[in-house]
C-alpha positions in Angstrom: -74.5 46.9 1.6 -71.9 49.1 0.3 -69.6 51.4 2.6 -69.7 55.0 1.3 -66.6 56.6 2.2 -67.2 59.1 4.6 -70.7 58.4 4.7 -71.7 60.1 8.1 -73.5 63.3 8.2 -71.2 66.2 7.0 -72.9 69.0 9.2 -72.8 67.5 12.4 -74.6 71.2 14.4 -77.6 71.4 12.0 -78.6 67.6 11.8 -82.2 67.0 9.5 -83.4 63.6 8.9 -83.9 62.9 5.3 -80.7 63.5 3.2 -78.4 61.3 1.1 -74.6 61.2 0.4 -73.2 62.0 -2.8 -69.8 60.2 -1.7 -68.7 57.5 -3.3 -67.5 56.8 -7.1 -68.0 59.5 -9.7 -66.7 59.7 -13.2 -63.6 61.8 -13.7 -61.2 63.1 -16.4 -58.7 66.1 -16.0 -58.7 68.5 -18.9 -61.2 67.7 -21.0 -65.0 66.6 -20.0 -64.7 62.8 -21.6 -65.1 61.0 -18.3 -62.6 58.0 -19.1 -61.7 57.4 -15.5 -63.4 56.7 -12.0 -62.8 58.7 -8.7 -63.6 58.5 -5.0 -65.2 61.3 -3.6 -64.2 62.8 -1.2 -60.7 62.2 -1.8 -58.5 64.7 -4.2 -56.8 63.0 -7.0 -53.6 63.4 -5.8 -54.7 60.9 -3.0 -54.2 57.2 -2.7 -57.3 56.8 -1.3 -59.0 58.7 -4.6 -58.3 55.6 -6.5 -56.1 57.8 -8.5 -53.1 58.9 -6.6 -51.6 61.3 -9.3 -50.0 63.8 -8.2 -49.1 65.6 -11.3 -50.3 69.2 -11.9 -53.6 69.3 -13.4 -55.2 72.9 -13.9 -58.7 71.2 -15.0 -60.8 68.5 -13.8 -64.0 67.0 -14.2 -66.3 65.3 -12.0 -69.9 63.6 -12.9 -71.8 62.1 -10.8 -75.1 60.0 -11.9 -78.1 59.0 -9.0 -81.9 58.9 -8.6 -84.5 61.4 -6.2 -86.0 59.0 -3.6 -90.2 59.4 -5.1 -90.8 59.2 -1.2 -89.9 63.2 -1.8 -91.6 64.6 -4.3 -93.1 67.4 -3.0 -89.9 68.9 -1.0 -87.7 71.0 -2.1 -83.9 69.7 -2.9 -80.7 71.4 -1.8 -77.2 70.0 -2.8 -74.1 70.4 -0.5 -70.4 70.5 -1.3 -68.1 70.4 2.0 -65.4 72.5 0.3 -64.1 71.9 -3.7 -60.8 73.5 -4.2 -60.8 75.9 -5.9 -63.2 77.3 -8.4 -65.9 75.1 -9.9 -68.8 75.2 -12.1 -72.0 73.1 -11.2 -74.1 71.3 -13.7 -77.1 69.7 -12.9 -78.8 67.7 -15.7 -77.0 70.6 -18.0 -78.0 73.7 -16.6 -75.6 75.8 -14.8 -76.8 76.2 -11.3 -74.1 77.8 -9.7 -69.8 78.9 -9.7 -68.3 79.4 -6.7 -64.6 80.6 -6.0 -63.3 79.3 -2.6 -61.1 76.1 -1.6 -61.7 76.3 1.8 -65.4 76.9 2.8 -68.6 74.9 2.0 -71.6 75.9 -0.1 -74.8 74.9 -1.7 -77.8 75.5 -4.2 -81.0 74.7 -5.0 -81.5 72.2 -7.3 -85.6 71.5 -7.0 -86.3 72.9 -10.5 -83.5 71.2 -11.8 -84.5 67.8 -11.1 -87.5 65.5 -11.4 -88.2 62.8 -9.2 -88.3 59.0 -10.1 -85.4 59.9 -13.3 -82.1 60.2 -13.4 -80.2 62.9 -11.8 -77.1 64.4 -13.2 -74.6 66.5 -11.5 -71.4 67.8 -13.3 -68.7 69.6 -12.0 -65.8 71.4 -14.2 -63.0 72.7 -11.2 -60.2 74.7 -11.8 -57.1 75.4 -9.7 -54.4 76.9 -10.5 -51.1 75.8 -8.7 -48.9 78.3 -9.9 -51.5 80.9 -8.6 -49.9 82.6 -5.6 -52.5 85.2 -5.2 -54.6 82.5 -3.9 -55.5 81.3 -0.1 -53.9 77.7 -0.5 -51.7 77.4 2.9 -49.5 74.9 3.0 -49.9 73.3 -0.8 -47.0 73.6 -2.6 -46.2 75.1 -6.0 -44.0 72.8 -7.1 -45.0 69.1 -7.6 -43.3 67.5 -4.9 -43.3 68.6 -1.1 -40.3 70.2 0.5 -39.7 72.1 3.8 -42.8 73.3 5.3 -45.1 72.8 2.5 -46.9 70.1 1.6 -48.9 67.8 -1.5 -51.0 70.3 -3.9 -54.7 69.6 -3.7 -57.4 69.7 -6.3 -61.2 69.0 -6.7 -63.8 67.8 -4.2 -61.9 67.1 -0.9 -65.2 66.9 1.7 -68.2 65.4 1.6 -71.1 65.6 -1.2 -74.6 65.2 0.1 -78.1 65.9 -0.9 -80.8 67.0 1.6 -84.7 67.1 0.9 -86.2 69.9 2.7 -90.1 70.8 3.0 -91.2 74.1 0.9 -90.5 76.0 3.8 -87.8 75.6 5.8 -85.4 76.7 8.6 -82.0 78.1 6.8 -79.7 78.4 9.9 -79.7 79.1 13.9 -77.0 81.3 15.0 -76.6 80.6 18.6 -74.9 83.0 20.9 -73.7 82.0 24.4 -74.7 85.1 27.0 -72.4 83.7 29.7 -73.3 86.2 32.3 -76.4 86.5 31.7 -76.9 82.7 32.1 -78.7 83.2 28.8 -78.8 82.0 24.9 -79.7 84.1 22.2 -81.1 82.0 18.7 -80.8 84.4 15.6 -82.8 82.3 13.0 -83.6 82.9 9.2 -86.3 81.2 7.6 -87.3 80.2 3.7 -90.7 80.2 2.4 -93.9 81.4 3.9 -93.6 84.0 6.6 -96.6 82.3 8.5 -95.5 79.7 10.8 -94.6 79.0 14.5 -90.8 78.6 15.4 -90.5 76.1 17.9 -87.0 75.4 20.4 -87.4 72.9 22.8 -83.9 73.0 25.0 -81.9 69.6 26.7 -79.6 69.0 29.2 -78.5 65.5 30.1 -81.2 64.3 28.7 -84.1 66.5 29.9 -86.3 68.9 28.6 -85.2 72.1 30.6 -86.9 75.0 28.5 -89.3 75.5 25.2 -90.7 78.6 23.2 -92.7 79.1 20.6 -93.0 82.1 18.6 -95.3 83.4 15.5 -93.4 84.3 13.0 -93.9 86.8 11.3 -91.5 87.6 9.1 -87.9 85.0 7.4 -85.8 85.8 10.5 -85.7 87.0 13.9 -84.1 86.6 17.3 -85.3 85.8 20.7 -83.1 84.1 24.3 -84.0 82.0 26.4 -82.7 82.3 30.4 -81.1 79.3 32.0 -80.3 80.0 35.4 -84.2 78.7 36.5 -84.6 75.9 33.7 -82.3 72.9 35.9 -82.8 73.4 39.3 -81.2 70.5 40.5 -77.8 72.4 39.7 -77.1 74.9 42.2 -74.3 76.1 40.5 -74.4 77.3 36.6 -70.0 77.0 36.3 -69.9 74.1 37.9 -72.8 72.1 36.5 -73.6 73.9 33.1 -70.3 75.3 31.9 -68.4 74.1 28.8 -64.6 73.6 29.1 -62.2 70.6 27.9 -62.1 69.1 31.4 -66.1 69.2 31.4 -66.9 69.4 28.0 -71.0 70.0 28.6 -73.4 70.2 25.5 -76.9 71.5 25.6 -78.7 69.9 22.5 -81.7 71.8 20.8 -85.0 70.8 18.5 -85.8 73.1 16.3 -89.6 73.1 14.8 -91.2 74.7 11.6 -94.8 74.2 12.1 -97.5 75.5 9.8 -101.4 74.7 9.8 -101.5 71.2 10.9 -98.1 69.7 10.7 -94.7 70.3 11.4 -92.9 71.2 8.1 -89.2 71.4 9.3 -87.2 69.7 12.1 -83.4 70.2 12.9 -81.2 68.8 15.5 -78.2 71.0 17.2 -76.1 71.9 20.1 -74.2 74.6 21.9 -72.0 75.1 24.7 -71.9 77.7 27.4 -68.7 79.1 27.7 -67.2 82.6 27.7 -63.5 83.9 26.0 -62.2 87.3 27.3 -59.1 88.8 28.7 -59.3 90.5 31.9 -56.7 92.9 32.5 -54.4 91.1 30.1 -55.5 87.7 30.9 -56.6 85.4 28.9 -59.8 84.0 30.6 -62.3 81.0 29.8 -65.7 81.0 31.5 -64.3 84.7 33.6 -61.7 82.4 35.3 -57.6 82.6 34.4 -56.8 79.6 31.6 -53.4 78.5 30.8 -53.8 77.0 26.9 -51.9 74.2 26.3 -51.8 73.7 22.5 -50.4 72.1 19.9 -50.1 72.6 16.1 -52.2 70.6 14.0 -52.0 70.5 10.6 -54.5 68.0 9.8 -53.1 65.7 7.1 -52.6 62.0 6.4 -50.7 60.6 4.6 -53.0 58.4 1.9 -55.9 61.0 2.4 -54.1 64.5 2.8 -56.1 67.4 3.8 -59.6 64.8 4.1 -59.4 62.6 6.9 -59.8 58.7 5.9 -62.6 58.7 8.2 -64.7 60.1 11.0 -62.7 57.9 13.1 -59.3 59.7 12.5 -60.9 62.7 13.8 -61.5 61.0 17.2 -58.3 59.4 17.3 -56.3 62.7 17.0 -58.6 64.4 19.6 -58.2 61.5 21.8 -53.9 61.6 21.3 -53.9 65.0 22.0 -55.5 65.2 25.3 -53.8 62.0 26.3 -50.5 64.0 26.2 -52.1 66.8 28.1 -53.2 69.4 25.4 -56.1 71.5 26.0 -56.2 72.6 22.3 -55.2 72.8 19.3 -54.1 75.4 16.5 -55.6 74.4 13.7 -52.8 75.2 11.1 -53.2 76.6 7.7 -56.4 74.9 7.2 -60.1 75.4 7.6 -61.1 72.0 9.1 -63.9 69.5 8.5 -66.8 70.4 10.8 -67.0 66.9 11.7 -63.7 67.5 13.4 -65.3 70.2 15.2 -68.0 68.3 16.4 -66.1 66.0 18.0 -64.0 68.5 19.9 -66.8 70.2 20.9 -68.2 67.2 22.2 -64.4 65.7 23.4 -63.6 69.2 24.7 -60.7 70.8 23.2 -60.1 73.9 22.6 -59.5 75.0 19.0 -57.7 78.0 17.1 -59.3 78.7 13.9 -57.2 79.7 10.9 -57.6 80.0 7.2 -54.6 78.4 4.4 -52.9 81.8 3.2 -52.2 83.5 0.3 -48.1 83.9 -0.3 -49.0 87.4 -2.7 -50.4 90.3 -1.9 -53.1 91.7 -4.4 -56.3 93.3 -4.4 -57.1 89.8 -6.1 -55.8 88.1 -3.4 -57.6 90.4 -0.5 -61.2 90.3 -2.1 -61.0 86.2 -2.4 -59.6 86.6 1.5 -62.3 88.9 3.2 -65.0 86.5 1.2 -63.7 83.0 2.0 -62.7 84.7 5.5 -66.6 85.8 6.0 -68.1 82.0 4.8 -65.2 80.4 7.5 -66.4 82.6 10.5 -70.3 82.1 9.4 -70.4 78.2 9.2 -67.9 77.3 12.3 -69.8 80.0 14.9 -71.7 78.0 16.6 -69.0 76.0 17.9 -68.0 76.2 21.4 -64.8 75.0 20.9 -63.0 77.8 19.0 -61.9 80.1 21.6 -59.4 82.6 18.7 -59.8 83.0 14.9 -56.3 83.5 12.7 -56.9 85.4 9.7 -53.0 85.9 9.0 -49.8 83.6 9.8 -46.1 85.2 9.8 -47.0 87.6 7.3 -47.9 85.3 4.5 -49.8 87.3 1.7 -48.6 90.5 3.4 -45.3 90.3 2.9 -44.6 94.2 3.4 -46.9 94.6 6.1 -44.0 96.1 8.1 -43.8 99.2 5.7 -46.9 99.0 3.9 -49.7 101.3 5.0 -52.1 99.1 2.6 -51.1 95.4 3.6 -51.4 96.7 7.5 -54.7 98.0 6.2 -55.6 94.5 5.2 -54.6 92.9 8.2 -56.6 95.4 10.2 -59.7 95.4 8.3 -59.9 91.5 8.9 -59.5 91.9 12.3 -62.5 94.5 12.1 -64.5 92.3 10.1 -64.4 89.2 12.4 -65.2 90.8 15.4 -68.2 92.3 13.5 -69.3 88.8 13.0 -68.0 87.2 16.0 -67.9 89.0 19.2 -67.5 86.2 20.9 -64.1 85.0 20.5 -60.6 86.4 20.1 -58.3 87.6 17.2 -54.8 87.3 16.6 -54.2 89.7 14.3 -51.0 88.2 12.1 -49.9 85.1 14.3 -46.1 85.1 15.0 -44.8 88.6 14.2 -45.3 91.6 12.8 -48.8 92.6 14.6 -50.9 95.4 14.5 -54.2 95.4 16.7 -55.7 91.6 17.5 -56.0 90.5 21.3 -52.5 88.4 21.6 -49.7 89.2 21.7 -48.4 85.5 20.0 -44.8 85.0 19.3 -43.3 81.9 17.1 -39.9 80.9 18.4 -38.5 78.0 17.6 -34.7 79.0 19.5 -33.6 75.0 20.1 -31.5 75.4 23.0 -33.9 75.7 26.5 -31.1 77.8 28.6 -31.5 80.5 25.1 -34.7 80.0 24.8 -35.4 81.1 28.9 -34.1 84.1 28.6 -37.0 85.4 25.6 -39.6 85.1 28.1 -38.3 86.7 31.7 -39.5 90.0 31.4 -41.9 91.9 28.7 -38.6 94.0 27.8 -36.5 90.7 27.1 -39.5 89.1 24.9 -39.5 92.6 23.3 -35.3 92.7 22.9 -35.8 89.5 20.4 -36.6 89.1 17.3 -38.4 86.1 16.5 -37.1 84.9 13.0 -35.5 88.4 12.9 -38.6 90.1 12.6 -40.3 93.0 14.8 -43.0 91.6 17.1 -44.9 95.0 16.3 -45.5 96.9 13.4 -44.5 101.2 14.5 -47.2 102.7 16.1 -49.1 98.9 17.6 -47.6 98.3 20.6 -48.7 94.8 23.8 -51.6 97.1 25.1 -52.4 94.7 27.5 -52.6 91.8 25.2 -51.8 87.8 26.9 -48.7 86.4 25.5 -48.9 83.3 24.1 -45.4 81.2 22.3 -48.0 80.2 19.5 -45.2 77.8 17.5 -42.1 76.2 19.2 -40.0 73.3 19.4 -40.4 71.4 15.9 -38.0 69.1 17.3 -37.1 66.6 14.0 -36.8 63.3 15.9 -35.6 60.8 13.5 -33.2 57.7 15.0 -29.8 57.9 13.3 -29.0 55.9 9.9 -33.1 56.5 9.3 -33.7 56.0 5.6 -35.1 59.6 5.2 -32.9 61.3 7.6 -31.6 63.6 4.7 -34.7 64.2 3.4 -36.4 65.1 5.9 -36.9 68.3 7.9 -37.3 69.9 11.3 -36.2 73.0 13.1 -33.6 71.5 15.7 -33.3 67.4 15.9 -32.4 64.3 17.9 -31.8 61.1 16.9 -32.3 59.3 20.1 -35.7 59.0 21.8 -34.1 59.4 24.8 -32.0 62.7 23.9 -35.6 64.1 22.4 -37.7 63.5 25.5 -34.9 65.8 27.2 -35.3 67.9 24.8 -39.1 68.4 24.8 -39.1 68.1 28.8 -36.2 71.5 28.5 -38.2 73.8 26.5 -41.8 73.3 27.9 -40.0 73.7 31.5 -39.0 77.0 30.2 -42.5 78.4 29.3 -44.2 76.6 32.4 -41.4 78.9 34.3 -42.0 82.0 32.7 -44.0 84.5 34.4 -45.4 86.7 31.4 -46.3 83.3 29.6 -50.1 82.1 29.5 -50.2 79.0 26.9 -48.2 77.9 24.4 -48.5 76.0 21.3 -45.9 73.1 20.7 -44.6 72.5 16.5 -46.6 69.6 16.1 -48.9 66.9 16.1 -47.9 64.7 13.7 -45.2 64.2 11.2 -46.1 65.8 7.3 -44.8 65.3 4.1 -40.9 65.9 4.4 -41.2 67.7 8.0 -40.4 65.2 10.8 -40.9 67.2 14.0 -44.3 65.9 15.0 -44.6 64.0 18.1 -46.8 61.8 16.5 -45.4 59.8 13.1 -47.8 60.4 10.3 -49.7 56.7 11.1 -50.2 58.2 14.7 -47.7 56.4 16.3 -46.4 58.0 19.2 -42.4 58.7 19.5 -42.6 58.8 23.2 -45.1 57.4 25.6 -48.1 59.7 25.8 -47.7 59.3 29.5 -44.1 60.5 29.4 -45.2 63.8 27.2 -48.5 64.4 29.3 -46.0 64.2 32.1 -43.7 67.2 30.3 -46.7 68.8 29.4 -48.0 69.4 33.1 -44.8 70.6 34.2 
């Protein structure tokens, strides 16, 4: 039987039975549509593991894809799924335009059912562009020039997560928004519906294992909302924080069935999950489930070497998870990326807590801000019903508002997508612009990445020394925005290049401060986490980074994963 590369199920929260992946090889061609070569989806061609590995700039490129509709489904309805395509891209299916989309970060789909016939070929077609010279779009950390220097990394193109295509019944369940009510010891399910308005919704709720609570409601109408209380449903745990909570020491998952059921049958089934956990500050702390949290994070940029910004497998996923918390993280900052929701899956389930961010823009435009605030709204629709984002990063050290310090509109911008997450997303917090430069989110997060500790100390003794530096020379706040009660969290530091002298790429590479012995860098690392773990204003930090990238060389991880100290030794630095 063949492997298909990344061939688990791409939407790990909103599971249905009957579907098939579109990974694997499709035919390929930049520029032109004449299909001379082969590619492996859902690798980029810049990628080894594409089968391609050019990393040339290509503007254009093609992708075709032939297969066949199981006849066991003739009768449902077909829906076809792109993870994310960078950036814009036409789709064709057996020559009829079914639908463009514009966004390289954020996953869509379209119905294909009167596009198709069962039992004959299928033919789907897409023509991508990306420009790389295009500054105006949200790319993050791919670089405009061809080869990776500094802080910025390979240039991406094309399908880069997974294809799949998923039969539904006529009518169907469109998506669950589930809602933690913490306090209340409650969930709320907001749930939209396509097809007939006549049906019964049914949730049946589990907990370890056991059926703790079911409804069933008439529907009425495509959408509506109802909660279900939980404090009564599992009375062999006398106590909800204890037994029930989610955290990343006791990562607990309530799974859910969700039922469509018409006349006689059942026309729609989906599997899901969600945590109970709350995210607040209380008197300018932060708090998880209304109890003090200190966050211990570190920076993950989520790339690999033969694979870039699509991990090799499900598998590399679990392995970072699993590294991180061996060296005593809590969580991780998701950097400059929107990530694979199979990733967030598995820290859901793993328990760690994530920051989610979007790749910036370097430009500021009215271009640029409309492709933002869209791209921005699919990112906080798809990931909400994951318990392990705890703070959504619209903005990172100004990039894209470049003038926000003086410019009324770009601190408009940064404003109005503060606004419009927390009109989505209550739930969570919102760091405004992380770094510098803030206006109104709910941290107060600093980047400072001073190398020597006995320096570095002395930023974070007092709110009036923190607010005497300039991190990277900037302001922390924009006139008029001023701590309000906000947490303070050192969101980037360290970025300690650790390279053993005479390394072949020692020039070449790059990092904020270095070492060259492993010994001399576990000092190092042990020196500036003792200084945050001392400070009294401090309530988490984020350490510069996971893993090695591209030309940067300050991960404590290599870029295989390999560890540059013994995870015991940092989990030991880590816990102070």
């Amino acid at each position: 039987m063949q492997v298909v590369p990344r061939g688990e199920y791409p939407r790990p929260n909103f599971i249905r039975e009957h579907w098939l992946s579109l990974n694997g090889t499709w035919e390929f061609s930049f520029d032109q549509p004449i299909f001379n070569s082969q590619i492996t989806v859902p690798f980029v061609y810049e990628a080894a593991m594409s089968g391609i590995g050019d990393t040339a700039f290509h503007e254009t490129v093609w992708y075709r894809k032939r297969f066949m509709l199981d006849k066991q489904y003739d009768g449902h309805r077909v829906i076809l799924h792109f993870g994310a395509v960078d950036y814009f891209c036409e789709v064709r299916v057996n020559g009829d335009l079914v639908l463009t989309h514009e966004g390289g970060q954020t996953s869509f789909s379209v119905d294909i059912t009167d596009n198709v016939q069962f039992g004959s070929e299928t033919v789907v077609m897409l023509k991508v562009n990306d420009d790389p010279y295009d500054m105006e779009i949200p790319r993050g950390k791919q670089y405009w020039e061809e080869k990776p220097k500094s802080i910025f990394y390979m240039h991406s193109c094309g399908i880069w997560q997974s294809v799949w295509i998923e039969y539904v019944p006529q009518s169907y369940i469109a998506s669950v928004r589930i809602t933690p009510l913490f306090d209340e010891k409650a969930v709320k399910f907001d749930y939209r519906l396509v097809g007939e308005k006549d049906h019964v919704f049914e949730t049946e709720l589990f907990f370890e294992g056991l059926s703790i609570a079911s409804i069933a409601i008439n529907t009425k109408s495509l959408k509506g909302s109802f909660k279900i209380l939980l404090q009564d449903t599992a009375q062999r745990h006398w106590n909800f924080y204890e037994d029930m909570a989610w955290s990343p020491e006791n990562p607990r998952l309530f799974d859910v069935n969700f039922r469509l059921k018409g006349s006689f049958s059942v026309a729609d089934e989906v599997q899901s999950y969600f945590g109970m956990r709350k995210i607040s500050i209380e008197n300018g702390i932060f708090m998880l489930n209304n109890r003090p949290y200190f966050q211990r994070l570190v920076l993950d940029q989520g790339y690999w070497p033969e694979s870039l910004m699509t991990a090799p497998s499900d598998d590399s996923f679990i392995e970072d998870i699993k590294l991180t918390k061996a060296m005593g993280f809590n969580g991780v900052r998701k950097h400059q990326k929107v990530e694979d929701p199979r990733f967030l899956f598995h820290a859901d389930r793993m328990g760690l807590l994530v920051w989610g961010e979007i790749g910036s823009a370097h430009n500021y435009s009215i271009s640029y801000a409309s492709r933002m605030y869209k791209e921005w709204m699919d990112v906080l629709v798809r990931d909400y019903n994951h318990p392990c984002i705890v703070v959504w990063t619209p903005l990172n050290e100004s990039w894209g508002i470049q003038e926000v310090l003086t410019s009324k509109e770009q601190q408009a911008h940064c404003n109005a997508l503060v606004q419009m997450t927390k009109s989505i997303d209550g739930t969570r917090l919102v760091v405004d612009n992380d770094g510098w430069e803030h206006t109104y989110g709910d941290i107060w997060s600093v980047h400072d990445y001073e190398g020597n500790a006995e320096e570095f100390a002395k930023h974070y003794l007092t709110t009036n020394a923190l607010l005497s530096f300039k991190p990277a020379g900037k302001e922390h706040f924009i006139n008029g925005y001023t701590l309000n009660g906000k947490p303070i969290l050192v969101s980037e530091f360290g970025g300690i290049k650790f390279i053993e002298e005479g390394s072949a790429d020692s020039q070449e590479s790059w990092g904020y401060t270095a070492d060259t012995t492993a010994e001399s860098f576990e000092k190092h690392l042990a020196s500036l986490f003792k200084a945050l773990q001392a400070s009294s204003i401090v309530q988490g930090y984020c350490y510069t980074q996971l893993t090695d990238v591209a030309t940067e060389r300050n991960g404590l991880l290599t870029e295989k994963r390999e560890p540059k100290i013994p995870v015991e030794s940092m989990k030991k630095i880590n816990e102070g």
